[in-house]
Each structure stands twice: as C-alpha cells, then as structure tokens.
N, C-alpha and C positions, 0 to 999 in steps of 0.2 A: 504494500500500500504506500501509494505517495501523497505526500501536504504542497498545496501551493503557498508559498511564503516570501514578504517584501524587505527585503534588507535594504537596511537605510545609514548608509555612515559616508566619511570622508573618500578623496579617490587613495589615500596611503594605503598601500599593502592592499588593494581590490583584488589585483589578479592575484595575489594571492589568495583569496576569499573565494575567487572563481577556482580556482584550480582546486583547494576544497571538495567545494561541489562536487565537481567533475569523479572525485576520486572516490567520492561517496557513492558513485552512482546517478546522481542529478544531474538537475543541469540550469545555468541560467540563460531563459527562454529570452528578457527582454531588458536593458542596462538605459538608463535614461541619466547624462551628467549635466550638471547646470554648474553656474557660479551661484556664489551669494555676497551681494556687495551692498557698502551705504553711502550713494552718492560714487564718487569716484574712486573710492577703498574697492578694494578686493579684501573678501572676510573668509571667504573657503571656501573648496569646492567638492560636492556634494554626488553622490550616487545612490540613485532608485535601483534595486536591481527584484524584476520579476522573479522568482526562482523555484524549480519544481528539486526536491527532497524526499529522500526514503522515510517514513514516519518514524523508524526505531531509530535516525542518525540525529530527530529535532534538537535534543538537546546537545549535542556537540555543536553544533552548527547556532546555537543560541549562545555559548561558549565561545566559541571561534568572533563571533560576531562583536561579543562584549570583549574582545581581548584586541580588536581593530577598532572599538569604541566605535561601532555601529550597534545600529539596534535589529531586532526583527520583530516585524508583525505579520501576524497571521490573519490575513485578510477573511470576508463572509463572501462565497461566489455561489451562486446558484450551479446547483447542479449541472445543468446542461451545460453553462459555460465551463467548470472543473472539468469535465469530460474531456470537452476540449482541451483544455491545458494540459490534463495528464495523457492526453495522446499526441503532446507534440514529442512528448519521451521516446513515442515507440515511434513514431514517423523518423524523427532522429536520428533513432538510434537504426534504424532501418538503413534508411540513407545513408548515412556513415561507411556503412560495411557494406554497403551496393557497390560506392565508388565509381557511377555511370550515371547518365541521364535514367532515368524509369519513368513509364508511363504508370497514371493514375488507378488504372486497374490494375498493371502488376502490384504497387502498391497494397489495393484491397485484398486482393490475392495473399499476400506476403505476411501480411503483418497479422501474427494471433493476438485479437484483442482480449484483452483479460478481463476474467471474470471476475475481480474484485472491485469494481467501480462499485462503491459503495450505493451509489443513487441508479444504479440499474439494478431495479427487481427482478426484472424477468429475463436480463443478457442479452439483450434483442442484437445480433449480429447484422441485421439489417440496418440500424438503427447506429448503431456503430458506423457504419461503413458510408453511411450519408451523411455522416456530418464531415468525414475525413476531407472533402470538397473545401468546408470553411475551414480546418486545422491545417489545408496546405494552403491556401490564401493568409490564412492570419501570418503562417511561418515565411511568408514570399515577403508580406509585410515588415517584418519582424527582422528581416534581409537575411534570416538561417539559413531559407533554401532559394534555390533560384528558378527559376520559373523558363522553358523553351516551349514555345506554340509552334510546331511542324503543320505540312499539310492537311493534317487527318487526325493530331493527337497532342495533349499537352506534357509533354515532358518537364520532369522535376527531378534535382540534383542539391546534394549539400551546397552551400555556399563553404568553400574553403576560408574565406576572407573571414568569416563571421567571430 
C-alpha cells in the first residue's frame, strides 16, 4: 500500500530527499520551486514536492524530512483522484524498464493493476484501465513521460530528462 504525501522545506539537501524516495520504492510525481522575498531581499527558496510512498517507510520519510527541516503533510484526495496518483507508480515504473516508445494499449496490457486500492471495492479492471488515458496525460503534464502521436497510434516513453 502506498500514501500520497507533500513535502515542504528548503531546496538544501532536496535531491537528497529525492533520492530517499527513490530508494524506498516511491517516487516524486510532481516538485514545484518558488522564491520567497520582501521587496527586493531574497528570504529563501522553497520546495513543494508531490510524492507517492510505501505506507510502512511514513515515518522514516517524516524523519528524513525533519532532519532537512522540511515538513510533511499528508494531504485528503478523493479516491478517484489517489487512484490516479498511485498509478503513476506502476505507469512509471513500467516505462522505466520498457526503455522504448509503447503504445497505450500495450500499456493496458502490461501493467497488473493491484488489488489493494483501498477505494476499489469491487477491483473493476475495467475501471482501472480507463482512467490510465488521464494518468498518462497528467504524467505528459507533469513532463515524466513524453508523449509521440504517429499515424495510427499515440506513443509514450519515460522522459529521461525528468
């Protein structure tokens, strides 16, 4: 089972916080930097980071967090939308090890989606597989993965860049 969770601290030591993640099994989906200034000061500079977590690693990663004097919050998402979130994991981690262009159906194809979605009572494998449409658009958005339109089919690949 995975938690969606928002870390929120300085950019000191990030990629370290990411790589973290990474090593726990997560991942972070979506990193948003800003400044903070008053008037013409610069005061510090700040990172959102979306991030999908093992639920037994919360508290290291709550640990890890406080020891980069970030914090984390554990956001309220509606079911449907978590779905999505916790399938950018296995779209991801799909891609990743493809390491080629794939069409949207192999995709469907490919990836066993699991039974533990806590907000799917009934496992609807149908139900799964049509939302993957908006989990590869949010992830195109998101610049994970990259998006090819051929004549007959839409191809999608990791973004190495990301």
């Amino acid at each position: 089972m995975y938690h969606v969770i928002i870390y929120t601290g300085g950019m000191y030591k990030f990629d370290e916080f990411m790589e973290f993640i990474e090593d726990l099994g997560g991942i972070v989906l979506k990193r948003d930097k800003f400044q903070i200034s008053r008037g013409d000061y610069f005061l510090s500079e700040e990172v959102h980071a979306l991030t999908v977590i093992p639920e037994k690693e919360q508290q290291n990663v709550i640990l890890m967090a406080k020891k980069l004097r970030g914090n984390i919050h554990i956001p309220e998402i509606d079911p449907e939308d978590e779905m999505k979130v916790l399938s950018c994991l296995l779209v991801h981690d799909y891609l990743s090890k493809a390491m080629c262009w794939i069409n949207d159906d192999e995709i469907k194809n490919q990836i066993k989606w699991p039974f533990y979605f806590p907000m799917m009572v009934d496992n609807n494998q149908n139900h799964l597989s049509d939302i993957l449409e908006d989990v590869l658009e949010g992830m195109v958005m998101m610049e994970m993965v990259v998006k090819q339109i051929t004549d007959n089919e839409t191809l999608y690949r990791i973004n190495y860049d990301y």
